[in-house]
C-alpha positions as CSV (number, residue, x, y, z in Angstrom):
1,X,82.4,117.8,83.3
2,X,78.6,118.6,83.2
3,X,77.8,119.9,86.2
4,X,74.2,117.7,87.3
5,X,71.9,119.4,89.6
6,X,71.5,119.0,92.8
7,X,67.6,120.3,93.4
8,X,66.7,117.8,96.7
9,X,69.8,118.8,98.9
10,X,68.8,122.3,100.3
11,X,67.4,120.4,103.7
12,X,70.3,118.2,104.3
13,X,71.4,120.3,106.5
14,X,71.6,120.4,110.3
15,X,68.1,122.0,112.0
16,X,70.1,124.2,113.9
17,X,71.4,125.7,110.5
18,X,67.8,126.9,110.1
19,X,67.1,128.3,114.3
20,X,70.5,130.4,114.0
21,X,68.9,131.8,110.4
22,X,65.6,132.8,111.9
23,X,68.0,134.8,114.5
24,X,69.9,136.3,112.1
25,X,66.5,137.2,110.1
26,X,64.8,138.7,113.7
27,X,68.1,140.7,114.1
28,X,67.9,142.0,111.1
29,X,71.9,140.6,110.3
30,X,70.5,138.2,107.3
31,X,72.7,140.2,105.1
32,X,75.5,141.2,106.1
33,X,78.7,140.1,104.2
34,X,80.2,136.8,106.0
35,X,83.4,134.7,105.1
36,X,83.5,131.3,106.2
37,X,86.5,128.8,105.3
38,X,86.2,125.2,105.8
39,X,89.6,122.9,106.5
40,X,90.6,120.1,108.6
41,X,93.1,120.8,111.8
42,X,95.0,117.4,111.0
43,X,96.0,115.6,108.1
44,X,94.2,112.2,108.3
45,X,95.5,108.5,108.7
46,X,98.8,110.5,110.5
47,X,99.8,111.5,106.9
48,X,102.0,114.5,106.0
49,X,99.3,115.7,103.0
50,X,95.6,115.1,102.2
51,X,93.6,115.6,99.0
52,X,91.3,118.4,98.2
53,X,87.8,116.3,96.5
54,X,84.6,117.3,95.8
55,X,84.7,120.7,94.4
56,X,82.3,119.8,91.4
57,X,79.5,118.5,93.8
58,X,79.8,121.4,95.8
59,X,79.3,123.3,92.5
60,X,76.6,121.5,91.3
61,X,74.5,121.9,95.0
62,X,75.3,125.1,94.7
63,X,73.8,125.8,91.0
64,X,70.4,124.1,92.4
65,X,70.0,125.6,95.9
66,X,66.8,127.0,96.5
67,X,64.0,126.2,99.5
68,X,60.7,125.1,97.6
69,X,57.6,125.3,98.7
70,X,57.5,121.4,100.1
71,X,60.7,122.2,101.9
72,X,59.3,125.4,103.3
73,X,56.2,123.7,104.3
74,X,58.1,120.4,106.2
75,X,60.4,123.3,108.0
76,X,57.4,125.1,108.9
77,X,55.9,121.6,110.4
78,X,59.3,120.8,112.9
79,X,60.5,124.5,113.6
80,X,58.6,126.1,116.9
81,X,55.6,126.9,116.0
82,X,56.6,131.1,117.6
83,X,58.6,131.7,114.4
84,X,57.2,134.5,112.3
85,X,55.2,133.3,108.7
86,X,57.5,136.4,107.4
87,X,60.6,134.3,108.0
88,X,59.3,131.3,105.8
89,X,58.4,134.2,102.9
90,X,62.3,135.4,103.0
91,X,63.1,131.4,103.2
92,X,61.3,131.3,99.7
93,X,63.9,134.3,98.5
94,X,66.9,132.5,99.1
95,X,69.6,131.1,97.0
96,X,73.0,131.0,96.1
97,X,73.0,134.4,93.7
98,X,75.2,136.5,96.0
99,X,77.7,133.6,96.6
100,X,81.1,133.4,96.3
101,X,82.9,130.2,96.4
102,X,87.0,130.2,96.2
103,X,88.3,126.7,96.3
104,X,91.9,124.8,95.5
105,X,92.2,122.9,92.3
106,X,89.6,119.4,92.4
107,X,92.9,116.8,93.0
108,X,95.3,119.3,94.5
109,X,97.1,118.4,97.5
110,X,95.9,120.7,100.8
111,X,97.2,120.9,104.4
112,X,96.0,121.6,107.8
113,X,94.3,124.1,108.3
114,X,94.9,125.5,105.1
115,X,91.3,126.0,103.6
116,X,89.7,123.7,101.0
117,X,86.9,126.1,100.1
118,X,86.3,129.8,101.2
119,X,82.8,131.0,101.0
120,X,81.4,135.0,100.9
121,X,77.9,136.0,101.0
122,X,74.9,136.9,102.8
123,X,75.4,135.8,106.6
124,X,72.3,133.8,106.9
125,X,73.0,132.2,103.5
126,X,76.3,131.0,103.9
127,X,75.6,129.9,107.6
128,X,72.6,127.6,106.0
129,X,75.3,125.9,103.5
130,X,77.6,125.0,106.0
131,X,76.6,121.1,106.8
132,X,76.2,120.6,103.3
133,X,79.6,122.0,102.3
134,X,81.4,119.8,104.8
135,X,79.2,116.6,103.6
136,X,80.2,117.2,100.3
137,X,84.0,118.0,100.8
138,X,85.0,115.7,103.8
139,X,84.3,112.2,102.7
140,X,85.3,113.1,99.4
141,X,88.4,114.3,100.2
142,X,89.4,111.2,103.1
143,X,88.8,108.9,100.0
144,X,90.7,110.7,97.4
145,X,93.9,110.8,100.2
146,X,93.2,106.9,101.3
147,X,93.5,106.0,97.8
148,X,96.6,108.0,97.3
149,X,98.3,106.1,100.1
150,X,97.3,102.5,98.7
151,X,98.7,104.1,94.9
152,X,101.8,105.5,97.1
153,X,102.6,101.9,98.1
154,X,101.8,100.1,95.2
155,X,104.0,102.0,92.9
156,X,103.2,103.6,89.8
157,X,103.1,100.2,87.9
158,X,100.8,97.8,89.3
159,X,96.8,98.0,88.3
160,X,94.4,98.9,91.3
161,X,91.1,98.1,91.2
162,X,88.4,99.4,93.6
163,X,86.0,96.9,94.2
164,X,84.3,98.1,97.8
165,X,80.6,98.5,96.5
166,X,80.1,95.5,99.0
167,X,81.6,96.5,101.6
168,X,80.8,100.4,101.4
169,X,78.1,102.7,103.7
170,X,75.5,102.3,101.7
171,X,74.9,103.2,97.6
172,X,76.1,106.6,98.0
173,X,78.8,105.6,100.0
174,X,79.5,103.2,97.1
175,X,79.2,105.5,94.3
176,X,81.4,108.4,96.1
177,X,83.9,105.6,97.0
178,X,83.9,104.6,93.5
179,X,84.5,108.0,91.6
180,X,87.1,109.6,94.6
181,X,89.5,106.2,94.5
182,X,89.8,106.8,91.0
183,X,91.0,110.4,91.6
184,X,93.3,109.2,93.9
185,X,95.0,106.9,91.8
186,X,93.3,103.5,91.3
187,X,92.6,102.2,87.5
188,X,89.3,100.7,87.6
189,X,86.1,100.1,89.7
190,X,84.1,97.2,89.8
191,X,81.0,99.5,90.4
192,X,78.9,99.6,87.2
193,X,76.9,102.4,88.0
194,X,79.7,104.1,89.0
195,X,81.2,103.4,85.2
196,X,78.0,104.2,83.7
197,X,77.9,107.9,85.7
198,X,81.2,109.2,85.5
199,X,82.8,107.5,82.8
200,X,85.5,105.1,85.0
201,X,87.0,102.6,83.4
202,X,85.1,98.9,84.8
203,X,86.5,95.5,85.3
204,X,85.3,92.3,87.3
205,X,86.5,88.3,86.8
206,X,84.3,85.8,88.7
207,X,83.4,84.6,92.1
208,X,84.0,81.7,93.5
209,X,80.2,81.1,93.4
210,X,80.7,80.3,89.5
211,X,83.2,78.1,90.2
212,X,81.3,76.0,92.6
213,X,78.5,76.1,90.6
214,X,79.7,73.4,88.3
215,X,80.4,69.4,89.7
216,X,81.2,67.9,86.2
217,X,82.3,68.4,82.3
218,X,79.1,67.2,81.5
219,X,77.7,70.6,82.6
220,X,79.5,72.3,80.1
221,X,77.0,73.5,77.4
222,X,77.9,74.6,74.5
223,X,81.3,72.9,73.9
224,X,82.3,74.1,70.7
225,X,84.3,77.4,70.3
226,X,85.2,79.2,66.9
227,X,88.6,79.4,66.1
228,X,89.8,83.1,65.8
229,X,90.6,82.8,62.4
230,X,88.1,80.2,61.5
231,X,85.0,79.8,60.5
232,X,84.0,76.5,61.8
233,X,83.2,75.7,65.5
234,X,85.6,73.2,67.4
235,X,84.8,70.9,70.0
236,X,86.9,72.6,72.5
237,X,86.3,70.8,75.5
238,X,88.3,67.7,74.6
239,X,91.3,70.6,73.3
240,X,91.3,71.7,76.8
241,X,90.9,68.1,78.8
242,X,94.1,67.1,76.2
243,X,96.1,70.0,77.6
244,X,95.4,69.5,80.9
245,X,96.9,65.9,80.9
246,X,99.9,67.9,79.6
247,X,100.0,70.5,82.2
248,X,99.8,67.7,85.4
249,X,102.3,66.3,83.9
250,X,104.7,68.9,83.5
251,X,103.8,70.1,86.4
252,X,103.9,67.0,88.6
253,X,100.4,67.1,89.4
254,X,98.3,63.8,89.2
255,X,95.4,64.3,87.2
256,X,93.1,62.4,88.9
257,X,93.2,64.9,92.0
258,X,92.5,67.6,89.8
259,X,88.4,69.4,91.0
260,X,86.7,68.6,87.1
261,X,83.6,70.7,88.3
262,X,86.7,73.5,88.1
263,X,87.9,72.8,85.4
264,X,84.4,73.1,83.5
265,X,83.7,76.0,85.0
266,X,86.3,77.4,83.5
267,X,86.0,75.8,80.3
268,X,82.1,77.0,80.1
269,X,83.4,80.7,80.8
270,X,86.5,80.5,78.2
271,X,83.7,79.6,75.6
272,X,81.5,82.6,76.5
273,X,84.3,84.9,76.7
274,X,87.3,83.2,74.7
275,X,89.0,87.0,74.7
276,X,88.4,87.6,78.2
277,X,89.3,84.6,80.0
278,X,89.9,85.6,83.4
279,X,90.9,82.6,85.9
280,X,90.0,82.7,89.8
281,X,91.8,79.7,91.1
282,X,91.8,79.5,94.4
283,X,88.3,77.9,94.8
284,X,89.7,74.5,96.1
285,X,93.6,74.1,95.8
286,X,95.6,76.8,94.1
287,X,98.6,74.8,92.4
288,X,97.0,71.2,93.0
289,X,94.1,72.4,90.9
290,X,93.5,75.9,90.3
291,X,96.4,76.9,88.1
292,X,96.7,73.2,86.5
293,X,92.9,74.3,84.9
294,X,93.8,77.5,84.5
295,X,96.9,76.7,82.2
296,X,95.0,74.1,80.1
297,X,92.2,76.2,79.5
298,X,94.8,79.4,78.6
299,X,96.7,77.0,76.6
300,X,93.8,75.4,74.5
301,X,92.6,79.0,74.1
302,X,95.8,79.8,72.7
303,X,95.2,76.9,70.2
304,X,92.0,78.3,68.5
305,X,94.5,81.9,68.7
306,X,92.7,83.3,71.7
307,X,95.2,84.9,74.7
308,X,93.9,84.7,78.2
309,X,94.0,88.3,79.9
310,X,94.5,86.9,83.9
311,X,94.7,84.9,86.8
312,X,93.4,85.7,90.2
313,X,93.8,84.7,93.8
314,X,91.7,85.5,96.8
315,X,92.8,84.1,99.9
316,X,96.0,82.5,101.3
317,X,99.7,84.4,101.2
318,X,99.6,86.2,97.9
319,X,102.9,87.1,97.4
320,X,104.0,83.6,98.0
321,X,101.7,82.2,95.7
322,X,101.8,84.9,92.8
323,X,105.9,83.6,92.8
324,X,104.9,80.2,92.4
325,X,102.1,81.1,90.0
326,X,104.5,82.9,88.1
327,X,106.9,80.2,87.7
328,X,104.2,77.9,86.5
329,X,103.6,80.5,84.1
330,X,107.2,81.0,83.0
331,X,107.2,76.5,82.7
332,X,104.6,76.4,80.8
333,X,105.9,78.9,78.6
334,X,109.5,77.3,77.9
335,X,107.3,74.2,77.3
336,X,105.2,74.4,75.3
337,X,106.7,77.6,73.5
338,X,103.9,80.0,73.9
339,X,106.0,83.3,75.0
340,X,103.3,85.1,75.8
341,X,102.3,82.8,78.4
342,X,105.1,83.7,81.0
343,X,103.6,86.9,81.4
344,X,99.7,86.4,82.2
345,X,98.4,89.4,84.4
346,X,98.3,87.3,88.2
347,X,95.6,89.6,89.8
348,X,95.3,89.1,93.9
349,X,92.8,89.9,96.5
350,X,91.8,89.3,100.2
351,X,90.9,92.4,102.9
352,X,94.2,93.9,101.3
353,X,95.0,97.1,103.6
354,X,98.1,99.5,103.7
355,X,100.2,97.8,105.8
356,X,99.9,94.2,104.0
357,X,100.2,95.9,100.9
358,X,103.5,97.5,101.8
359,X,104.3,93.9,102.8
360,X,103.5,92.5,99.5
361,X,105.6,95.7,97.8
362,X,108.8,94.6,99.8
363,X,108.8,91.2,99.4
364,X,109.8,91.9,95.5
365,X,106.5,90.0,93.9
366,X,105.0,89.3,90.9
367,X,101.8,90.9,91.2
368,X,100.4,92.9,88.5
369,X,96.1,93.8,89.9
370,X,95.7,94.7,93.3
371,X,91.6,94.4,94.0
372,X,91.0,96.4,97.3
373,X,87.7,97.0,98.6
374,X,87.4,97.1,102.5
375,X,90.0,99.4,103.5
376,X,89.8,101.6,100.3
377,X,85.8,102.9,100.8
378,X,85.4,102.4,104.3
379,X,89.3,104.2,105.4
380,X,89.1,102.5,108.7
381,X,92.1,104.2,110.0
382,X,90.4,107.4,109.9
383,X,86.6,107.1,109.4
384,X,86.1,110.4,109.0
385,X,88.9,113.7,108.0
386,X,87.1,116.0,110.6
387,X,86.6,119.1,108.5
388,X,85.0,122.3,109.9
389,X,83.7,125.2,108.4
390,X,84.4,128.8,110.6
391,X,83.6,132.0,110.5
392,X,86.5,134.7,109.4
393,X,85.2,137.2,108.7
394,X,81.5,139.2,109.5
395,X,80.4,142.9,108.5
396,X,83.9,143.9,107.6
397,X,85.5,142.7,110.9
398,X,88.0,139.6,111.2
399,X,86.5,136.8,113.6
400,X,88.6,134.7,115.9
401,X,87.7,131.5,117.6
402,X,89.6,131.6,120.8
403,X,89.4,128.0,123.4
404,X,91.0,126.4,125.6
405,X,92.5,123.8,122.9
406,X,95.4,125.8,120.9
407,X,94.4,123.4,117.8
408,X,91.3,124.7,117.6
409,X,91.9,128.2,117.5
410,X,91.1,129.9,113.7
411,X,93.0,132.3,111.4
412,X,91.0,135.3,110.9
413,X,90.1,137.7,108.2
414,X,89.8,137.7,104.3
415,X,93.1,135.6,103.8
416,X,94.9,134.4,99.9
417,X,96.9,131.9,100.2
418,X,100.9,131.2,98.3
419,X,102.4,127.7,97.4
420,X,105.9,128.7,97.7
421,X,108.4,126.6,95.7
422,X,112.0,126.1,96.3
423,X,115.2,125.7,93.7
424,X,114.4,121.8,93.5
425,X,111.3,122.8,92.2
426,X,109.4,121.2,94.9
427,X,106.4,122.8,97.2
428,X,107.8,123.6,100.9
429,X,105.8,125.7,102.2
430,X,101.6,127.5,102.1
431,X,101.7,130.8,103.1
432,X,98.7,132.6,103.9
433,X,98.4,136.1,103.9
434,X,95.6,138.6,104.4
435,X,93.8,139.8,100.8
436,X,94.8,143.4,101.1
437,X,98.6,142.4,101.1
438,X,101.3,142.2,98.4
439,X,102.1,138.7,97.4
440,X,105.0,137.3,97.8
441,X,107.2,137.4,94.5
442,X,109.6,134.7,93.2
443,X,113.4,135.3,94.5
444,X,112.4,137.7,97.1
445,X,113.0,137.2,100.6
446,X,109.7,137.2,103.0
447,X,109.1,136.9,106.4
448,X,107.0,134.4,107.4
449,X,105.6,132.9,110.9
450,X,105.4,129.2,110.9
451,X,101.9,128.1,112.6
452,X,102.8,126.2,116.1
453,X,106.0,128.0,116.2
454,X,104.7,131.5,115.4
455,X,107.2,132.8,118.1
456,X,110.1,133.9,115.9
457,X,110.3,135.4,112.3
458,X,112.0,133.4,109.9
459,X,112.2,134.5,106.3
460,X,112.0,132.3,103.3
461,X,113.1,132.9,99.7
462,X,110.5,130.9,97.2
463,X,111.9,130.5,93.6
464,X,108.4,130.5,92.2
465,X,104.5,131.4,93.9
466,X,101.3,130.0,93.2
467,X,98.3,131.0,94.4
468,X,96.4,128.4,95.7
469,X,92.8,129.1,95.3
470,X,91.0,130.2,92.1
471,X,87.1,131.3,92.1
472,X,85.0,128.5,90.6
473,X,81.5,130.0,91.5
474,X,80.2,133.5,91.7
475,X,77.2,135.5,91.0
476,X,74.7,132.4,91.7
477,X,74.6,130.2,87.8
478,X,77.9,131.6,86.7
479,X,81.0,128.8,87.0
480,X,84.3,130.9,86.8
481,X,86.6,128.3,86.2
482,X,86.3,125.3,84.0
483,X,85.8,122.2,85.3
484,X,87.6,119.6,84.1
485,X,86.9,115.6,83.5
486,X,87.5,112.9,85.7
487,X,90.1,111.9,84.1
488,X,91.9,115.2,83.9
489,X,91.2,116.0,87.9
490,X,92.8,112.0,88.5
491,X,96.2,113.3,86.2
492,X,96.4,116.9,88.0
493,X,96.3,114.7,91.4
494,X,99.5,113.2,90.2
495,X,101.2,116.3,88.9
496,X,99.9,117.4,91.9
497,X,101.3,114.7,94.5
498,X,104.8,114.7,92.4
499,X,105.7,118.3,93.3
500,X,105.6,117.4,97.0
501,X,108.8,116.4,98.5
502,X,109.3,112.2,99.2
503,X,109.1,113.2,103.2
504,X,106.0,114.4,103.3
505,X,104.5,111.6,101.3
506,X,105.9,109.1,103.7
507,X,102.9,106.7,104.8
508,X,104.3,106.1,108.3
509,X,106.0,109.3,110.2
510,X,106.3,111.7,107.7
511,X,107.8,114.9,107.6
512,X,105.7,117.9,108.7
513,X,104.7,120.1,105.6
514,X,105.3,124.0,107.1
515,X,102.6,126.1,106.4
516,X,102.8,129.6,108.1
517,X,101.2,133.4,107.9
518,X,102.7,136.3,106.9
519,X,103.9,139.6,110.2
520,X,100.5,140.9,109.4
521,X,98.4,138.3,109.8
522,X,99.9,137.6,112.4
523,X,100.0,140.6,114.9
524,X,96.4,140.8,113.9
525,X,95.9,137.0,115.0
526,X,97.6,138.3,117.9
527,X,95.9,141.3,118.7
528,X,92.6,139.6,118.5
529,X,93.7,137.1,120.8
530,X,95.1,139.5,123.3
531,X,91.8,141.9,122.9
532,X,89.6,138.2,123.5
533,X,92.0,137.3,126.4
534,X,91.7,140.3,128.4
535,X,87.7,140.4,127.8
536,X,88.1,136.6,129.4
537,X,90.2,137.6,132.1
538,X,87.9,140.8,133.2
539,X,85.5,137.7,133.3
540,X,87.6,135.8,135.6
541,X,88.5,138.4,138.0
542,X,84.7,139.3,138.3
543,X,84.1,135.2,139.2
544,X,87.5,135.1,141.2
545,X,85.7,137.7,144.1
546,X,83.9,135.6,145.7
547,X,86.4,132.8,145.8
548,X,88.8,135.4,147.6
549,X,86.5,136.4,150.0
550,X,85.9,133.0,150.3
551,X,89.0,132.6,151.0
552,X,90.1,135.1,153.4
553,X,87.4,133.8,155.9
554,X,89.0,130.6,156.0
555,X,92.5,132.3,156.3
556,X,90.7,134.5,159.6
557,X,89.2,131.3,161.5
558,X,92.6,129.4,160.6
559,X,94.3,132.9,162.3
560,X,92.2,132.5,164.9
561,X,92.4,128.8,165.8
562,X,96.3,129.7,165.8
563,X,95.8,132.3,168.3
564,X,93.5,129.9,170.8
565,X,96.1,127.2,170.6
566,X,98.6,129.3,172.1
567,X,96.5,130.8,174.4
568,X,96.2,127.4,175.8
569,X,99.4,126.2,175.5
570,X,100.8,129.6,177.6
571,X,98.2,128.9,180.1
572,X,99.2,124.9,180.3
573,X,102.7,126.3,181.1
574,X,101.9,128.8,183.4
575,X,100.0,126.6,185.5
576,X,102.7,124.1,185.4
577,X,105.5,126.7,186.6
578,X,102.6,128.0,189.3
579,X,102.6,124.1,190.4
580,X,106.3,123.6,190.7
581,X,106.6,126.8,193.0
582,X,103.6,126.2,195.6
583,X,105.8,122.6,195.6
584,X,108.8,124.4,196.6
């Protein structure tokens, strides 16, 4: 795949990208080596697995990024006016020639907190790519593994075709949407542009807008249709109103309740596209008009030797009616003896999401095209996968993020990171280990701690190692790696996806995928963790002072209010005794 440049993207960045780069520039830190990793903490829509996407525009931002003078000039216009001219000169310097970008396979499956991409490189640089990165990578990725699911469910059989352009945040929304369902698994797009710019497979039928755009046969112009071995037109419009008296009756429909306007619609667009022929028939009533038309129209385009390619339904139960369409089908077919017929695609659509799709998969249907738009581009279970990019490593020392939240703690330091396989010859575990470590070799035992339960060893025994993460961009123009087609990334998602155990691919409660570190990594995780702690707790001694002394002059008045009360309460009994005896 070409790799198209991507010259206007060096501002889409956050502003505060560029205030924390004037710091590093005044503190003279610009460039000192920095690692930064991005990942995501969970895997999204409460999956077991998500998919790593958008290596290749990451690439192709990367080959293009440089500040140009109208760039320079517009940051110079809304950063404080203080900043030092200097600062803009060095701006003009910058590029991606020192970077160093280490990423998973485009397609491969990933897991939390396991990183998608791992960038080195001049600390002010890599700290300006950051919001870009994660723009690039995150929706990319959520639509690749959305897609996945709705492929999961549908089976490997049935056709899926993306048609969300409509529906999707805006035209790059669209286009991305597009091009990342068909990595995850979908067949087709309905997006033209999308077609025209990276080469996926398009498909459409009609709207209902078509349909209702015709009231009689007399709007039917032209009616005559070349046979497919003929030479001579045919009036085909009285082949088709012939076979339609045919159909009702076999069917047990009356013809006069049959929509006409219908019926020529679909007559004018058989005649326009007589190899084509795709039905929609739910405009008015499916099987009291819809499919009667339909199967007249197929069947007199069978006639001239012409096979329709599908029938479609948008709205109403569509597993329900795809059997009964079916079985029209499979009449029609013993009928009239047209074998073929029995087995017209039946295409369905209507706000299809995952979990009416796993409805339609187990009610055993006859279903062939699955059109999803909505809930493929727009992933409304999980608008967005939540990926971050942190530092790991700065000036050759590891860098740990250390709060309050356990999940969003980081792994520190220069790390590679294993797919380990077991005998089945299934992943079950991502090991990550720090660079200057041995890797793990196949049939050896190694000890591992699992992250989250990190407080016992366990070893494991992998029957084969991959390494995850190859280098796909170094030395600023230079691509290490190949990239590969559309195509190619869309089959490596499946050889991909099919060397992950069925548990973890479950769509609802899956099993946990274990990804751990190796001793090393972590006693340092945990020395740098203890060393942060006890900086924070000579913090909180130094505020808790106060609060002591605070507290001990409560503790004294309490004492003291004590020490009144039984003053009184001794002299309330004294008195009393001294009044009893002057009574006696």
């Amino acid at each position: 795949m070409e790799l198209g440049r991507r010259d206007s993207l060096a501002l889409l960045t956050d502003l505060y990208q560029f205030t924390m780069a004037y710091a590093y520039w005044r503190a003279g830190r610009q460039r000192e080596p920095a690692e930064f990793e991005l990942f995501f903490r969970r895997c999204p829509f409460q999956g077991g697995f998500a998919l790593s996407a958008g290596l290749g525009e990451c690439l192709a931002f990367l080959r293009g990024f440089r500040l140009r003078e109208p760039e320079i000039e517009y940051l110079q216009s809304v950063l404080p006016s203080t900043m030092e001219t200097a600062f803009f000169d060095y701006l003009r310097t910058v590029d991606a020639s020192e970077i160093t970008v280490s990423s998973a396979p485009e397609g491969s499956i990933v897991f939390a907190t396991v990183p998608l991409l791992q960038v080195k490189g001049p600390l002010l640089v890599v700290q300006l790519l950051e919001t870009t990165l994660l723009s690039l990578v995150s929706y990319a990725s959520l639509v690749a593994t959305n897609a996945a699911r709705f492929r999961m469910l549908a089976g490997p059989n049935k056709k899926l075709l993306e048609l969300g352009l409509r529906r999707a945040q805006g035209p790059d929304g669209g286009l991305s949407a597009s091009k990342y369902s068909y990595i995850g698994g979908f067949d087709w797009t309905s997006n033209v542009l999308a077609g025209k710019l990276y080469g996926i497979p398009v498909r459409g039928t009609v709207a209902h807008s078509y349909i209702m755009s015709f009231t009689s046969l007399a709007e039917v112009q032209p009616q005559t249709l070349k046979p497919l071995d003929g030479d001579e037109p045919v009036d085909f419009l009285p082949i088709a109103e012939s076979w339609l008296r045919q159909v009702c009756q076999t069917l047990q429909v009356p013809y006069d309740r049959v929509n006409h306007g219908e019926l020529a619609a679909f007559v004018s667009y058989a005649i326009a596209f007589p190899h084509n022929f795709y039905g929609l028939v739910d405009t008015y009533s499916v099987m009291g008009s819809g499919v009667p038309n339909f199967c007249a129209v197929a069947l007199a385009l069978n006639q001239l030797g012409y096979r329709a390619v599908g029938i479609r339904v948008d709205s109403g139960d569509l597993g329900k009616q795809a059997r009964e369409i079916r079985q029209v089908l499979r009449t029609c077919s013993a009928n009239f003896q047209v074998p073929w017929f029995a087995t017209i695609p039946i295409a369905v659509s209507n706000d299809v999401s995952e979990r009416s799709l796993e409805e339609l998969m187990q009610e055993g249907n006859e279903i062939d095209v699955i059109g999803i738009g909505t809930n493929v581009v727009t992933c409304p279970l999980q608008p967005s996968l939540g990926c971050v990019y942190k530092l790991v490593k700065v000036n050759g020392c590891s860098k740990l993020k250390l709060t309050e939240d356990e999940e969003k703690m980081t792994i520190p330091g220069s790390k590679v990171v294993y797919r380990l396989y077991a005998a089945t010859g299934l992943a079950f575990m991502d090991l990550m280990a720090l660079e200057e470590e041995p890797p793990p070799r196949a049939g050896q035992e190694v000890a591992v701690r699992l992250l989250g339960r990190s407080e016992v060893a366990r070893s494991v025994t992998p029957t084969a190692v991959e390494i995850l993460h190859r280098i796909y961009f170094k030395d600023g123009q230079q691509v290490c790696q190949a990239l590969p087609s559309l195509l190619e990334i869309k089959i490596h998602t499946q050889a991909s996806l099919s060397m992950l155990n069925p548990a973890h691919k479950r769509v609802q409660d899956p099993e946990p995928y274990q990804v751990a570190v190796t001793e090393k990594l972590h006693f340092l995780l945990s020395d740098l963790r203890r060393s942060s702690r006890v900086n924070k707790q000579g913090t909180k001694h130094m505020t808790r002072g106060p609060i002591r002394r605070q507290n001990t002059f409560k503790s004294r008045w309490r004492e003291a209010f004590v020490c009144v009360f039984w003053v009184l309460l001794c002299s309330l009994w004294a008195l009393r005794v001294t009044t009893c005896t002057y009574r006696l």
